[in-house]
N, C-alpha and C positions, 0 to 999 in steps of 0.2 A: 749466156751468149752476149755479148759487147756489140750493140749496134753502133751504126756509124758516128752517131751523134757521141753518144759516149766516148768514142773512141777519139773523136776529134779534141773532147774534152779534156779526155785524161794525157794528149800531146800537149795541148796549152799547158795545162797544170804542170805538166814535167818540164817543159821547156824553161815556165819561169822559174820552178824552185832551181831549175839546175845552171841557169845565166845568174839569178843571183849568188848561188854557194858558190862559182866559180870566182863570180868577181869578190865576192867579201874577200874568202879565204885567200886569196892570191896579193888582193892589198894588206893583209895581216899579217902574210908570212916575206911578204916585202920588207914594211913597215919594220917586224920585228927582227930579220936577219941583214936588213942598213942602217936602222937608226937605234941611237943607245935611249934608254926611257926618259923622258923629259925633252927631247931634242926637238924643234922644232923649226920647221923650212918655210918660208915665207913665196908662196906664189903669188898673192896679190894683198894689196895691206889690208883685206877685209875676206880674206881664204889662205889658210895656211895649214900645213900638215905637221901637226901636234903627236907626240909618242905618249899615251897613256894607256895607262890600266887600268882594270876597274875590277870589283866583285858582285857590283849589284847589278840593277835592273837595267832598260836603255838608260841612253845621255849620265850615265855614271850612278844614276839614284841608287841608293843604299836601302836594301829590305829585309830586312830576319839575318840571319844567319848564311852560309856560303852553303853548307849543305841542302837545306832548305830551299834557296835559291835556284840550285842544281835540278834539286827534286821537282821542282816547280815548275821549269823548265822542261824537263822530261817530259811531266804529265800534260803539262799543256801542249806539245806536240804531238804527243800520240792521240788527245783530245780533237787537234785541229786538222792532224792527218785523215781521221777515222769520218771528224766532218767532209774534209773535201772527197773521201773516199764515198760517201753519202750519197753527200749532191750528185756526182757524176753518176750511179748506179738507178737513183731511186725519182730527179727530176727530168721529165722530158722539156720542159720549159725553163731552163735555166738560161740564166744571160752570160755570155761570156767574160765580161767588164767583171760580175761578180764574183767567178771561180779563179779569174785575173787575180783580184783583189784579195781573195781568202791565201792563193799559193804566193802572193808576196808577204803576207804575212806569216804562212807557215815557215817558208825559206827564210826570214828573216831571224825567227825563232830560234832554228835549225842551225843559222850559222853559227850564231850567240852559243849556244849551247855546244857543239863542237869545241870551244873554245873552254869552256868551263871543264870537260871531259877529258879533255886530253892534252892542252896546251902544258900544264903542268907536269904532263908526262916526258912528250917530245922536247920543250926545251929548258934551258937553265935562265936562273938570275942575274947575271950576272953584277958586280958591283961598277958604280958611274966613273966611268962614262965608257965603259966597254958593252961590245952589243950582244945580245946573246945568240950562242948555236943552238943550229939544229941537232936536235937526237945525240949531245953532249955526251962524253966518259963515261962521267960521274954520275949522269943521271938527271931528270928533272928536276923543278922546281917545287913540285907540288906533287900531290898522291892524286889518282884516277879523282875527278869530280869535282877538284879544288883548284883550278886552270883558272887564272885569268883571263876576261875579254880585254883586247886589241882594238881602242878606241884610236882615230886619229884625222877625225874631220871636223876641223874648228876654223869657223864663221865668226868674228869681231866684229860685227857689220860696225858697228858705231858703239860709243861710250860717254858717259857726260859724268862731273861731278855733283852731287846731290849738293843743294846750298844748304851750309851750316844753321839755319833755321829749320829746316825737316826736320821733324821729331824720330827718332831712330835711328834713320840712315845719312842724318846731316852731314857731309864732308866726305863723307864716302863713295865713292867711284862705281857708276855703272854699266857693265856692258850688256851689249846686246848683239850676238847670243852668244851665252859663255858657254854653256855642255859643250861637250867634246863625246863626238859620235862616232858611228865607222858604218858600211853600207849595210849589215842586216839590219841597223835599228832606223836605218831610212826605210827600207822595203817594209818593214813594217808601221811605219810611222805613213806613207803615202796607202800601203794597202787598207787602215783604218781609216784616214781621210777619203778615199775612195767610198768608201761603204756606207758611211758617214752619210757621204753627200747626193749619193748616186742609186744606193741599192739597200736604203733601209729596209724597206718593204722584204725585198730578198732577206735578209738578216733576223726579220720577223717570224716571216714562213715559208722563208727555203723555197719559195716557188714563185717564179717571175714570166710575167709574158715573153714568148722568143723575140730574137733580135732580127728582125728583119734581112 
């Protein structure tokens, strides 16, 4: 039986993974049926909307292999669903902020991986500077699990050239920040900092004083 508290729980929970998969997927399926890949729009000279793809982890990092990746992905959602399925069922003293923090991180997961599963299904590649369709002729780009993620939120805040006396990176140009992201690897990226800062304790032992 689902008491109230639970119940209020499992609305939060749903609310956020399903504002964030809204918003990702809809800036990704924008992104990728108006702009051809590499194209880039300048909103402000330190926020500009960048057309990339990626195969690895967030902000573009590269890990194992694609299938691998995929798998990894998988298992860690059904890992972090089964946790928030957890908490809501099992604490009576759970804080809101943290079940917050866990469903932006699973949503964030979740969008990522959509994109790995099926993107290479639904659309094509097309060659530059043509943009690609939805659910083409011919077919995808890729077989079920080998989908690119739809990166395209890039921050230049600033750059400087390293002086030619730095040992390594002398004369070479740095920016800050280079990755190129898209919003589930924010939601993720603030749901860990949330936790981080706010609700180690919870992360510990899953059981937090209520919220007043």
């Amino acid at each position: 039986m689902i008491d109230k508290a639970q119940r209020k729980y499992t609305w939060l929970s749903l609310s956020i993974i399903a504002g964030v998969l809204i918003i990702d997927q809809v800036s990704k399926f924008l992104v990728k049926t108006n702009m051809y890949l590499g194209e880039e729009i300048e909103i402000f000279s330190w926020f500009k909307i960048l057309f990339v793809e990626n195969n690895g982890m967030a902000f573009g990092m590269e890990l194992g292999s694609k299938l691998f990746l995929t798998l990894f992905r998988v298992v860690a959602i059904i890992l972090i669903g089964y946790y928030i399925f957890k908490l809501i069922k099992d604490n009576d003293n759970l804080k809101r902020g943290y079940i917050a923090s866990v469903s932006l991180i699973f949503a964030g997961a979740l969008g990522n991986i959509i994109d790995c599963l099926f993107y290479g299904l639904i659309f094509n590649a097309p060659s530059f500077p043509q943009i690609a369709t939805l659910f083409p002729a011919e077919g995808g780009y890729a077989d079920f699990m080998y989908g690119r993620v739809v990166d395209m939120l890039y921050f230049p805040l600033f750059s400087f050239e390293w002086p030619s006396w730095v040992p390594f990176v002398g004369g070479e140009t740095f920016e800050f920040f280079e990755p190129v992201f898209n919003i589930a690897d924010s939601a993720i990226t603030i749901g860990i900092i949330l936790i981080l800062i706010f609700y180690r304790k919870s992360l510990s032992f899953g059981v937090t004083k209520k919220e007043e």
